[in-house]
NULO-956135 format. One record per residue: x, y, z of N, C-alpha, C, O, CB in turn. Coordinates in pm, whole numbers, plus 50000, padded with zeros to 5 digits. Glycine has a CB too. Layout:
> X,Y,Z,X,Y,Z,X,Y,Z,X,Y,Z,X,Y,Z $
...
This chain:
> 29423,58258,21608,29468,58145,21684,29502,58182,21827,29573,58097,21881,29585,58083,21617 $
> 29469,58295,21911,29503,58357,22014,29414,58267,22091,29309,58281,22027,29487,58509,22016 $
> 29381,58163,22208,29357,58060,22278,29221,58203,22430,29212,58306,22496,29566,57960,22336 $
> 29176,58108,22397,29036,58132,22504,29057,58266,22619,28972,58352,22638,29012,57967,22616 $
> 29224,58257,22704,29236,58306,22797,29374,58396,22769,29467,58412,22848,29224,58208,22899 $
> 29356,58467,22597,29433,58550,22577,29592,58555,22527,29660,58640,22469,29414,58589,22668 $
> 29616,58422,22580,29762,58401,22500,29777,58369,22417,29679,58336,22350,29842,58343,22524 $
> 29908,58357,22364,29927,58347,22204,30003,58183,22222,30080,58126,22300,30051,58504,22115 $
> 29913,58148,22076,29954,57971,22097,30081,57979,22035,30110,58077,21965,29844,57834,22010 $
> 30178,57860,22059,30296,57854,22038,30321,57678,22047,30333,57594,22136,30371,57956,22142 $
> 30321,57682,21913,30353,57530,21876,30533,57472,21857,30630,57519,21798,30269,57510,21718 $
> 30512,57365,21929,30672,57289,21883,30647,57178,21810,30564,57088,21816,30775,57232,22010 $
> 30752,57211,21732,30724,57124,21674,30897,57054,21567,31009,57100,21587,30585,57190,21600 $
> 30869,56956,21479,31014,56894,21434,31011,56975,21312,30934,57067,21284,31033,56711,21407 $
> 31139,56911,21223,31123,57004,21094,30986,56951,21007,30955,56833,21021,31274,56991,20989 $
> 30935,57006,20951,30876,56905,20848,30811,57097,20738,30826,57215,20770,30698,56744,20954 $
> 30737,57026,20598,30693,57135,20547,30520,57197,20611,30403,57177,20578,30702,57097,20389 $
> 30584,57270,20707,30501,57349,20751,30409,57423,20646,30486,57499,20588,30570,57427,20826 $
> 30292,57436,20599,30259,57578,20531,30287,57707,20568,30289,57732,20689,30144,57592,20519 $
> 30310,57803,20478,30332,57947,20574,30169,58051,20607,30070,58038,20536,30463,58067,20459 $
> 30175,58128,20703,30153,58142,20742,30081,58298,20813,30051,58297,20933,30210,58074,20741 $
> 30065,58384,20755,30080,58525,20741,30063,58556,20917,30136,58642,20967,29951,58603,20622 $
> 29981,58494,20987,29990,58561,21107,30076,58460,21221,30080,58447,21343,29835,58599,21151 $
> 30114,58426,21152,30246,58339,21249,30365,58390,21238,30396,58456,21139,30280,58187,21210 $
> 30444,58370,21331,30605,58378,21319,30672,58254,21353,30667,58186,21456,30666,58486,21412 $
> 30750,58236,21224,30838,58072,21217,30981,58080,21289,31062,58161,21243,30879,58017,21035 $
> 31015,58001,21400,31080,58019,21483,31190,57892,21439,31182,57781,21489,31001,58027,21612 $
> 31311,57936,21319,31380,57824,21311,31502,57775,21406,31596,57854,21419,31417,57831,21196 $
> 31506,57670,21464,31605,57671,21540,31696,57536,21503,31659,57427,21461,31553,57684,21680 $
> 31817,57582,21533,31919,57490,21498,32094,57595,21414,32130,57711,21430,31816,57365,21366 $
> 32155,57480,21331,32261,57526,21253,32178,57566,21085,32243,57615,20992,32394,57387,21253 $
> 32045,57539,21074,31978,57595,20902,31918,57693,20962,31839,57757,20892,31853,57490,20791 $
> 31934,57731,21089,31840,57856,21103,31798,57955,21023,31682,57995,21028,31875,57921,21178 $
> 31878,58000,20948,31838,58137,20870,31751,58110,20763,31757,58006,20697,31961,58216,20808 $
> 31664,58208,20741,31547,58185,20672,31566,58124,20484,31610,58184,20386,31468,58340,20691 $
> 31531,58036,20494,31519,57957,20386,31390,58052,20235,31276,58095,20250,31454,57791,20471 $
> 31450,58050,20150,31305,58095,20015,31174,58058,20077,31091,58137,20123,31306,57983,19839 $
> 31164,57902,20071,31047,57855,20134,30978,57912,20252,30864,57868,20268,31072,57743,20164 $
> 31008,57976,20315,30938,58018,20459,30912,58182,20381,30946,58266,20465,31070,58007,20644 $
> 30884,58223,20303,30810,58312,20283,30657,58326,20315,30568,58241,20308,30832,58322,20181 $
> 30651,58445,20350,30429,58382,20395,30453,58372,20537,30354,58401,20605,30339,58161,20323 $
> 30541,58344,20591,30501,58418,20766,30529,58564,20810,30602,58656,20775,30593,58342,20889 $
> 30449,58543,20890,30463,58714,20960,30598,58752,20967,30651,58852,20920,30407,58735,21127 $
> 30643,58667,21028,30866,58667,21041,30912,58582,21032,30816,58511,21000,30961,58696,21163 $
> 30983,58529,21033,31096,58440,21021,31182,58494,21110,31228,58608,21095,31156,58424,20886 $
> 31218,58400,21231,31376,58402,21312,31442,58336,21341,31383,58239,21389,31399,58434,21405 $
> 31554,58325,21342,31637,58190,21343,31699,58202,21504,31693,58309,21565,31777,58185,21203 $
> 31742,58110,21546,31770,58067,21712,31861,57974,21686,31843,57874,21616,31640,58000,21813 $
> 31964,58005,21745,32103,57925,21770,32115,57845,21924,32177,57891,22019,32236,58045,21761 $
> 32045,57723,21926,32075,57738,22085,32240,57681,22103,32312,57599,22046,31948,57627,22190 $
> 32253,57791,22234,32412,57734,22285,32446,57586,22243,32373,57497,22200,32427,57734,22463 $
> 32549,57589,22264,32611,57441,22261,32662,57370,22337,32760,57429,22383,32685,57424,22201 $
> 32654,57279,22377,32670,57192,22517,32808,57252,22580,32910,57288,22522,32686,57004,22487 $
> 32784,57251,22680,32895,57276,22795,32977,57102,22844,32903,57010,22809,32790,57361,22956 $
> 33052,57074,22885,33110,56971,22912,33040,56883,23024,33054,56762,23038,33234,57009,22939 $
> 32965,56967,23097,32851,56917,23151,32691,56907,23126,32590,56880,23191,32861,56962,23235 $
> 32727,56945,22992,32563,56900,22931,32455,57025,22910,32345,57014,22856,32478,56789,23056 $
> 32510,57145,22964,32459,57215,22953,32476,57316,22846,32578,57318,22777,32459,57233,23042 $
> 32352,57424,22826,32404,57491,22704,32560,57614,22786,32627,57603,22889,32230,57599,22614 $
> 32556,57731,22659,32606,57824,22747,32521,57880,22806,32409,57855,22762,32677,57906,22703 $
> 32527,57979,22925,32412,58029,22931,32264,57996,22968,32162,58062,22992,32416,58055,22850 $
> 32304,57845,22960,32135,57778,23007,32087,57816,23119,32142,57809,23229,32118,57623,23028 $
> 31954,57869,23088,31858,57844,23205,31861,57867,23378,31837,57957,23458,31843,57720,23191 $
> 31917,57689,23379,31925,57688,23536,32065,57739,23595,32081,57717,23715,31902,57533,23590 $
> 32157,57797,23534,32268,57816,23551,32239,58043,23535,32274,58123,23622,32371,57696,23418 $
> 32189,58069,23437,32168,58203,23432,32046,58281,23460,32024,58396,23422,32198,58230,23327 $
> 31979,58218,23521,31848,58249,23470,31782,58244,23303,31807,58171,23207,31840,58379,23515 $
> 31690,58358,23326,31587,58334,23181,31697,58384,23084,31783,58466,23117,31413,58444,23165 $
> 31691,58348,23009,31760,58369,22857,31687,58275,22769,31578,58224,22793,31933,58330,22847 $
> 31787,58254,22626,31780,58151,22524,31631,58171,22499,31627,58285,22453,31830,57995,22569 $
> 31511,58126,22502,31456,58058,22379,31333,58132,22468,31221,58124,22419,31473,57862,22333 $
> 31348,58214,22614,31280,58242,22669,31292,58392,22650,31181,58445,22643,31286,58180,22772 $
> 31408,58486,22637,31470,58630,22602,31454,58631,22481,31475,58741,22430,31616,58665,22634 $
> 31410,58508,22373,31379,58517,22261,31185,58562,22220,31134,58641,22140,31439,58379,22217 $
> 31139,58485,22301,30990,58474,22289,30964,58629,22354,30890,58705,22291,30912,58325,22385 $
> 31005,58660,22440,30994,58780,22491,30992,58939,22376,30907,59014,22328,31116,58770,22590 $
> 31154,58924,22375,31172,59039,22210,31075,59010,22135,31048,59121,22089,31311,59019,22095 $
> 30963,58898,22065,30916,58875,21963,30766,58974,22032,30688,59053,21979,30921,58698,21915 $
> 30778,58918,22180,30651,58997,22174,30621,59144,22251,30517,59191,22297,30555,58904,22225 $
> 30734,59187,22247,30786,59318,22274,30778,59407,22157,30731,59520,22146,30923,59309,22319 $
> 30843,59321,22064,30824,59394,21878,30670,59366,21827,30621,59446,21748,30947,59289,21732 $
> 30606,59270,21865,30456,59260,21851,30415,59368,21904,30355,59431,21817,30386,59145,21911 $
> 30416,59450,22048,30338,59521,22052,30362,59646,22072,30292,59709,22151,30276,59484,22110 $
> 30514,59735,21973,30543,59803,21954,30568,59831,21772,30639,59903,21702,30615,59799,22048 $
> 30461,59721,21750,30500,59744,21572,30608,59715,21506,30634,59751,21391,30503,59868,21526 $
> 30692,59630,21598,30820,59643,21507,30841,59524,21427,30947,59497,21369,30950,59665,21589 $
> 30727,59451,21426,30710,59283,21370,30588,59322,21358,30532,59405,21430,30741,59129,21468 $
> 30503,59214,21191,30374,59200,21165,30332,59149,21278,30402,59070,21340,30340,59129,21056 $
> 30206,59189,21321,30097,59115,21463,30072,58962,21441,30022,58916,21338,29913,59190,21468 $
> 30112,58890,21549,30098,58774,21504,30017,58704,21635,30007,58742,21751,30241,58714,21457 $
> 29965,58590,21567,29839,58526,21671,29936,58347,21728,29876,58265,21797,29627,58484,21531 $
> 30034,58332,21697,30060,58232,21657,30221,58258,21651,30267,58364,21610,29978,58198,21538 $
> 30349,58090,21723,30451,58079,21706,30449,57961,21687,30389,57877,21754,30520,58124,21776 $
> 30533,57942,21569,30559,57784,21527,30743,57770,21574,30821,57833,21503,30521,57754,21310 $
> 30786,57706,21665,30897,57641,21669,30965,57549,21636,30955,57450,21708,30909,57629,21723 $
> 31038,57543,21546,31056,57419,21456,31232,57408,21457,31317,57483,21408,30977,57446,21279 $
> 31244,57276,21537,31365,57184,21581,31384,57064,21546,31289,57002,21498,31372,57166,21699 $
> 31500,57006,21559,31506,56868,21545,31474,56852,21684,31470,56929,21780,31640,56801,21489 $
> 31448,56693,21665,31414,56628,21744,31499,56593,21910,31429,56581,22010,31396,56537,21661 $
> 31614,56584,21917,31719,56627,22016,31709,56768,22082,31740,56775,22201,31849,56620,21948 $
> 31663,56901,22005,31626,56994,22031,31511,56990,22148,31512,57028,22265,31604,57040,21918 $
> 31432,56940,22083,31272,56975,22137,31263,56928,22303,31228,57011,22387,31137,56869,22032 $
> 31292,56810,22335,31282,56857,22510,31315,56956,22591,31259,56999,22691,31338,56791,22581 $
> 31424,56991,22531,31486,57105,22644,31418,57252,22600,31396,57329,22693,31683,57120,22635 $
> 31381,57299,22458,31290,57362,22416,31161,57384,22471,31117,57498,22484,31282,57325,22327 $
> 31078,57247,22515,30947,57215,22590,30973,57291,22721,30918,57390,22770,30917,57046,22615 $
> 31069,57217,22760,31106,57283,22970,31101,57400,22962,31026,57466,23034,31275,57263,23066 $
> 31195,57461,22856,31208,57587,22869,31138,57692,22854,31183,57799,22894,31273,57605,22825 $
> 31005,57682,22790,30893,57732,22736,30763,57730,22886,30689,57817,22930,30857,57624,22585 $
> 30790,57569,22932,30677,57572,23035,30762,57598,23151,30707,57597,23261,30581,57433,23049 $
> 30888,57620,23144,30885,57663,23327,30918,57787,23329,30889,57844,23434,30998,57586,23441 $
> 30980,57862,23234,30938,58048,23233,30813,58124,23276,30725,58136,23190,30936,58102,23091 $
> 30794,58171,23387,30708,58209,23408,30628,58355,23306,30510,58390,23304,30742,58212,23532 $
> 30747,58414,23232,30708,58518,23204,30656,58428,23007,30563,58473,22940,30847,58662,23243 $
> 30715,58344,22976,30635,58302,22866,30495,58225,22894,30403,58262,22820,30721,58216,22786 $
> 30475,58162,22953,30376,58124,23010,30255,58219,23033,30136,58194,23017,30422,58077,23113 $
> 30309,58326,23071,30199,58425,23069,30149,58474,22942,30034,58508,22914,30237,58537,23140 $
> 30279,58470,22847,30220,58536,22706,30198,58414,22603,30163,58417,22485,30337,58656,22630 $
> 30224,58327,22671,30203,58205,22547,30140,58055,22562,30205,57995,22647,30345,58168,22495 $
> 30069,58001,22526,30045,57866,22533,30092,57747,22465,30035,57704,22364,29946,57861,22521 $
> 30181,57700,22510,30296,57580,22449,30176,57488,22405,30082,57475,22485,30428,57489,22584 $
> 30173,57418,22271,30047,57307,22260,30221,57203,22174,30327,57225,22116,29832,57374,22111 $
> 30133,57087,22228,30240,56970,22170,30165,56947,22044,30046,56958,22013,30264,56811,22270 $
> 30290,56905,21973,30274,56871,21855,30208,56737,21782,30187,56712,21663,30379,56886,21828 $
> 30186,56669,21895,30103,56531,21833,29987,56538,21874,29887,56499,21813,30150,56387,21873 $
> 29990,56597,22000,29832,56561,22017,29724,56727,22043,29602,56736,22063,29823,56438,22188 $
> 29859,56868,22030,29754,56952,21992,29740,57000,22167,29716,57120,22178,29605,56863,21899 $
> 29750,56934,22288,29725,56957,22386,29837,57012,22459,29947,56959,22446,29672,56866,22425 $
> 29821,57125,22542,29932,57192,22646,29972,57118,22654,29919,57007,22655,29925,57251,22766 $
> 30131,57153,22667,30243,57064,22672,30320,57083,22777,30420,57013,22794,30320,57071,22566 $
């Protein structure tokens, strides 16, 4: 599933029963993060806590306030351990949020420059860069 021009696709997506996956890594995010029986059959399983709102709406730590972190210092380690063996090789990230989750998830994925380089965000309804 590695996309035409070398990056690794990286889907968002809501909860739902995903199949698993051997060359994917399932990216759970939320408070069920930790890997469930069912998610057996992916390459990994990782769970992601994003911060929790700040009084101004923001996470801790977010983004435009710290730079890259969160969900972007995450995608990074995954493919740091991809290509030092320290995780099965994977062609493929499934991100799976609720729905309140997923915008700020989206931004954060396409305005990192350094994920962007290693990954191709595809939306979840229609399959097309997101």
């Amino acid at each position: 599933m590695q996309d035409d021009d070398g990056r690794i696709r990286l889907d968002l997506c809501g909860p739902g029963a995903l199949p698993p996956d051997a060359r994917a890594v399932l990216v759970r995010v939320g408070p069920d993060a930790p890997a469930a029986a069912q998610d057996r059959g992916w390459a990994a399983v990782v769970p992601f806590a994003p911060p929790a709102p700040t009084a101004f709406g923001h996470g801790a730590g977010c983004g435009c306030c710290l730079g890259r972190g969160g969900i972007g210092a995450l995608l990074g380690d995954l493919f740091r351990r991809r290509a030092t063996g320290d995780i099965a090789w994977f062609a493929r990230v499934v991100v799976m949020a609720d729905a309140a989750s997923l915008p700020a998830l989206r931004r954060d994925v396409t305005t990192d420059i350094v994920v962007r380089a290693r990954y191709r965000a595809t939306d979840e309804q229609t399959g097309e860069n997101a």
